[in-house]
C-alpha positions in Angstrom: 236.4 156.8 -29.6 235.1 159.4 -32.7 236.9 162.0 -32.9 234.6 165.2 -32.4 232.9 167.2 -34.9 234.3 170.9 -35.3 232.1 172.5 -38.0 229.9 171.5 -41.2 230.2 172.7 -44.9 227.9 172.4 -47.4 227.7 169.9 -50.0 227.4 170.7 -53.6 224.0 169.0 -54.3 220.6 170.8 -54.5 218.7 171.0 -51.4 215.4 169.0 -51.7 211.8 170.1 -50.2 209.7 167.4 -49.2 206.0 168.0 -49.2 204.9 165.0 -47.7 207.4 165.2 -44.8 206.9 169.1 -44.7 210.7 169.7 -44.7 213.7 170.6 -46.5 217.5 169.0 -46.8 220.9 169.9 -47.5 223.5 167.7 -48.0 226.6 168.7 -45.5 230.3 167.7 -45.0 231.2 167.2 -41.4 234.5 168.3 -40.4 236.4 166.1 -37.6 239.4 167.4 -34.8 241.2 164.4 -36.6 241.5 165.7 -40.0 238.6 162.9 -40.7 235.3 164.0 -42.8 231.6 162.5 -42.9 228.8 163.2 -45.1 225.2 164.0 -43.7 222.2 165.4 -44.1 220.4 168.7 -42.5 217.1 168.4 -41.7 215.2 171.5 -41.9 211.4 172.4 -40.6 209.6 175.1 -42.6 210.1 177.5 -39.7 214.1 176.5 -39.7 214.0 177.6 -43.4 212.6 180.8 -43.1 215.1 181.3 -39.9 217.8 180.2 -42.3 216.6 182.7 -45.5 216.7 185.5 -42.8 220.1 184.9 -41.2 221.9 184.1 -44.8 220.0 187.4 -45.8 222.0 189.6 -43.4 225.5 187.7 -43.7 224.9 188.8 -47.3 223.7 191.8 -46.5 226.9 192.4 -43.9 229.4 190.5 -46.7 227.9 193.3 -49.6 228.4 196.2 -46.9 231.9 195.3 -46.0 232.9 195.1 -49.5 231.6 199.1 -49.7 228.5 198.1 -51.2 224.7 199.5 -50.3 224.0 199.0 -47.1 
């Protein structure tokens, strides 16, 4: 039996936007409770993107913040 997936990391590669499919990608490392790792790809709809560019937004914002920066 696989051993489960506990979280993903990102790949260094440059995401990719496809205009015919509508949709981005971003290479990602899939870690394993066994120590194993798998590469994949994330599939991302233009309304997954803009969710993304909002949510990285404030973990950037929070990160900058936390390190005494503007708020």
């Amino acid at each position: 039996m696989p051993s489960r997936p506990t979280h993903a990391t990102l790949l260094v590669t440059d995401a990719v936007y496809d205009p015919r499919a509508k949709q981005g990608s971003v290479a990602i490392l899939v870690h394993h409770e066994d120590g194993g790792r798998s590469e994949a790809v994330l599939i991302l709809t233009p309304a997954d993107l803009e969710r993304l560019h909002a949510q990285t937004g404030r973990i950037l914002a929070d990160h900058e913040h936390s390190r005494g920066g503007a708020p």
